[in-house]
N, C-alpha and C positions, 0 to 999 in steps of 0.2 A: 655430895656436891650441892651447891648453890641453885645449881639449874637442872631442872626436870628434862627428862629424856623424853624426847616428842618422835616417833617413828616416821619414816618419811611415807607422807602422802600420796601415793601416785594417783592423777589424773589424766582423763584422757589427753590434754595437752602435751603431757610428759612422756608418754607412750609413743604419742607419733614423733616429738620430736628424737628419742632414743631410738626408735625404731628408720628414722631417717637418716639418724647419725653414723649407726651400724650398719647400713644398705650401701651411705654413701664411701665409708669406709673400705666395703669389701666387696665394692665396684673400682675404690683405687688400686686396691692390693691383686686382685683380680686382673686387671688393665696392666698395672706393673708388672707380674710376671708372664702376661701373655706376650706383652711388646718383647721383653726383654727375650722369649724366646723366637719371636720371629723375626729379632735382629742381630743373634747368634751366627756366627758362619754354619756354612751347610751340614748336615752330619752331625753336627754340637751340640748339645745343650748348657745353659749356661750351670757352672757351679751353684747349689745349693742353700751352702752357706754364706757365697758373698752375695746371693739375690737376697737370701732374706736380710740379710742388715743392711744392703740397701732399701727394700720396700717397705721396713717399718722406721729405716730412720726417717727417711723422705717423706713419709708419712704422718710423723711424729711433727716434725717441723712443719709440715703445710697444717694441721690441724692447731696447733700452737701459735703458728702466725695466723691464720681466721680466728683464734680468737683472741688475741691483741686487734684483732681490726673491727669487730664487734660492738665493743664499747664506742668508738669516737662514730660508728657508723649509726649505733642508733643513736646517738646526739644530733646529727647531722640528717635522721631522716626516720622520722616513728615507723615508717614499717618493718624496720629490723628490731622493734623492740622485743616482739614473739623470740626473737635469736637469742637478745639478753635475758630472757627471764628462765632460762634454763640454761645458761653457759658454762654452770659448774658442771654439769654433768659433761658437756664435752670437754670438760680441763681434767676431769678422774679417767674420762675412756683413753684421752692421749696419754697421761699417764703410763697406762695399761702398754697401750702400743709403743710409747719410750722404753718403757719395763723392756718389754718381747725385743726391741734393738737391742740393749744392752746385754741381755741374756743370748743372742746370737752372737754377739761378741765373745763373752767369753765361753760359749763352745763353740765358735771356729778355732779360738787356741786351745779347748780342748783335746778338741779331735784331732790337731798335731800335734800333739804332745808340746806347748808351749805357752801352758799357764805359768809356768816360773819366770820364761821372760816379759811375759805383762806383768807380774807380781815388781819383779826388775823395774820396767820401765817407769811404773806408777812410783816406784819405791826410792829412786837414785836421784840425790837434791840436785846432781849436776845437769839434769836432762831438762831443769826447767827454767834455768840460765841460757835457753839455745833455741833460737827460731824455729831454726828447720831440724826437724826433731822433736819438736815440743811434745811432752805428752800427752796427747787431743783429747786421748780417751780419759785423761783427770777432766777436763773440761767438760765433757759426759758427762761422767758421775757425778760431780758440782748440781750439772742442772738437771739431773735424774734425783737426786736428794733434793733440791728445793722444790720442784713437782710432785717427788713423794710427800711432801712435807703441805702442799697445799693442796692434795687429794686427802689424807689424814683429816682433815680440818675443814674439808667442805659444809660438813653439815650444820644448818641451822643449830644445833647444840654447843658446836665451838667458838660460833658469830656472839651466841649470848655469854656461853665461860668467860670467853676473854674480853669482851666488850665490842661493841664494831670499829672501836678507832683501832683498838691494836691486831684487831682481824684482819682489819681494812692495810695499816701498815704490813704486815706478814705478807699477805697474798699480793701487794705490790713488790713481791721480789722476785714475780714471774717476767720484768723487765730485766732485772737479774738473769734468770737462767735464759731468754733469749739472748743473750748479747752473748753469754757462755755459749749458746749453742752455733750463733753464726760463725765466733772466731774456729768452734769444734769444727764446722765444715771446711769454712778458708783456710784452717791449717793443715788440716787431713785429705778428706774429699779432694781438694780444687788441684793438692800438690801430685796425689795419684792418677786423678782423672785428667787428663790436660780437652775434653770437652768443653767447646765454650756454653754449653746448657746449663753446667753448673753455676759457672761466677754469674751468666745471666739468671737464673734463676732464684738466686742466694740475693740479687742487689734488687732485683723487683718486688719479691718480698718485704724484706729491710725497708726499702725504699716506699712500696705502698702504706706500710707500720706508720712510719715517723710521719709519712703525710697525712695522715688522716687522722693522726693527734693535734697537727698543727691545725686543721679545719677545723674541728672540734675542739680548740681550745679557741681558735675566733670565733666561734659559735656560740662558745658559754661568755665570751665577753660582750655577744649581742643583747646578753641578759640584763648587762648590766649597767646602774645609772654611772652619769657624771654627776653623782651628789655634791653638794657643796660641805664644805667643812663641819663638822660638827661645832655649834654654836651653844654653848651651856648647856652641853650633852644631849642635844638634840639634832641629829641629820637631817638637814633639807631633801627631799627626796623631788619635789617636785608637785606642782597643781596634779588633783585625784586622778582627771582625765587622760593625764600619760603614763597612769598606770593600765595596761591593756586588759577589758575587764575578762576577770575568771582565770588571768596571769598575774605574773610578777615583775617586777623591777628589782634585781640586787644590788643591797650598797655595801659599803664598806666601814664596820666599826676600827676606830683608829688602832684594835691591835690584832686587826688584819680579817677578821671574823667577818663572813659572811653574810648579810641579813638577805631574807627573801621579804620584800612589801608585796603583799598577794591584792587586790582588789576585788571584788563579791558585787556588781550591781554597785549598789551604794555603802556597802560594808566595806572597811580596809581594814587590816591584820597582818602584824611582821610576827615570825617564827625563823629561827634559824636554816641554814640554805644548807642544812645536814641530817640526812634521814637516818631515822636510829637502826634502821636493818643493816646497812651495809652502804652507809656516808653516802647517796642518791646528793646531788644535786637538786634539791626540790626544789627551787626559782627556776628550774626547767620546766616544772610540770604544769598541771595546773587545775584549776577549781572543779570536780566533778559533784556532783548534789549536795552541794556547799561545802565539800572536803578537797582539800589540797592533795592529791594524790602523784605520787613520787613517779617520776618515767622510769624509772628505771624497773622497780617489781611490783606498783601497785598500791605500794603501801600510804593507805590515807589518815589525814590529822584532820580535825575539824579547824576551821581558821578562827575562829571565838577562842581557842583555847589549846589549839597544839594536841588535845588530845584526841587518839584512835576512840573510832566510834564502835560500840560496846559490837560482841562482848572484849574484843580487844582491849589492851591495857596499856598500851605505850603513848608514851609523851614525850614527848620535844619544847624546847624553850622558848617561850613569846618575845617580843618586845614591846614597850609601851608605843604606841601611834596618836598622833593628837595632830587638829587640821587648827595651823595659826596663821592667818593673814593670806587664807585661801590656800596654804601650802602643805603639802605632807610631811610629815616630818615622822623619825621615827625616834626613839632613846636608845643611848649604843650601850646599856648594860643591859643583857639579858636578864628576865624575871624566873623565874622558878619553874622548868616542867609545868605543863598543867594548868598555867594561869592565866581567865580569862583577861585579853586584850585588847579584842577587835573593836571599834567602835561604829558608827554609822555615818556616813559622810552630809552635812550640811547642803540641803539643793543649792545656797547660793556658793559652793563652793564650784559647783562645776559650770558656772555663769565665765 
């Protein structure tokens, strides 16, 4: 292959956070089945098999929904960034724990002898022509396969094979398997359990997701300028000073392309508002010892030239920037990876 196998690094940051992840984990499953038997009638204990594919489904999903809410939280507030910068590893452990539900699934139909009528149900075209009835557990498997599918591919070695846009495409199909996963409760769960814990529980989730995408998506548009039109292939961006310095201003190249204009003191420099790890918004971030560095995991470009400072070896695209009639302006064709851009701003320009 094209791309060299890099084993994975463990740091002490990675430790506590796996190590937090698994505590917190098997303080829920823990907690789960100890309520579950102190709310059993007297004498009782609850069945086995149906506790554990409750505890790991409900578990699978609350782990799945925190981390769809991860990403727009740390947009929205850099101390959760520690959370993103290891979130693949909580999207491989729920994995695990979706795996262990589905697997209690089908041995509760083991253990009654009633693997042939789940084989039935998944198997008969008329059953998915019908509301009530539907077979829930295909909509399982759907988003147990796309989660398998983006545990597979976690590692830094797949991000490079396939490139980061179609990495990046792939692993947004975990909006996919959420939307599979909530109709899987609402039409299973909600019809069995007539509990109002669950439809409340199913809509706060759902409901905190999609909110905290929409703040986070008016978050990233605070980034961004009211450029004026491109004029002989030159965007107005605006006098240097309203670029905030050691930030950015993002505009917009007319085919739709995002530019980040970063500001340095009296340096200014456009590079694309796409970080080559894993599409980072970089007009999020900002200038750290003269390097643009990505909020999302760190990853820095020098702002002269887009390129990682040594011994790193990734680039990213420039744009030309040139200060005419006291104004910023940038060129909406990107230059080449790698190509010195940045220039120096004129003192009478900040007059």
């Amino acid at each position: 292959m094209s791309v060299g196998f890099q084993a994975v690094q463990w740091n002490r940051g990675k430790i506590v956070y796996d190590s937090i992840m698994v505590g917190l984990t098997a303080c829920y499953i823990g907690g789960y089945t100890a309520l579950a038997h102190a709310l059993a009638p007297a004498g009782e204990a609850p069945d086995w098999g149906d506790l554990r594919i409750a505890v790991f489904g409900s578990c699978a999903f609350l782990m799945i929904t925190i981390i769809l809410c991860i990403g727009p939280l740390a947009r929205l507030d850099r101390r959760f960034l520690p959370l993103l910068a290891n979130r693949r590893h909580l999207g491989v452990f729920a994995f695990f724990i979706a795996a262990l539900h589905g697997w209690s699934v089908v041995d509760w139909f083991a253990a009654r002898d009633s693997l042939p009528d789940l084989v039935s149900e998944l198997t008969t075209p008329s059953n998915y022509a019908r509301f009530i009835g539907f077979p829930i557990k295909a909509l399982g498997l759907a988003a147990l396969t796309i989660f398998f599918v983006m545990a597979a591919t976690s590692h830094d070695f797949w991000l490079k094979f396939l490139s980061p846009a179609i990495w990046k495409w792939l692993h947004m199909a975990i909006y996919l398997a959420y939307g599979l996963l909530v109709m899987h409760v609402a039409l299973g769960l909600m019809q069995d359990n007539r509990s109002p814990v669950v439809p409340i529980v199913l809509g706060l989730c759902f409901a905190t997701v999609t909110t905290l995408h929409i703040l986070a998506a008016q978050r990233g548009r605070s980034f961004e300028s009211e450029a004026k039109l491109p004029s002989n292939g030159w965007i107005v961006v605006g006098p240097p000073s309203s670029i905030p310095d050691q930030r950015a201003r993002i505009v917009h190249a007319a085919d739709g392309e995002r530019i980040a204009v970063f500001r340095d003191g009296d340096k200014i420099g456009a590079v694309t508002n796409v970080c080559s790890h894993q599409n980072g918004p970089l007009g999020e971030g900002k200038i750290i010892n003269g390097c643009i560095t990505c909020p999302w995991h760190g990853w820095e470009y020098r702002l002269e030239d887009g390129c990682a400072p040594p011994p790193f070896t990734e680039k990213i695209a420039t744009y030309p920037v040139r200060i005419n009639a006291g104004m910023a302006e940038v060129g909406i064709s990107p230059l080449p990876p790698g190509t010195p851009a940045a220039l120096r701003i004129p003192d009478e320009s900040f007059l």
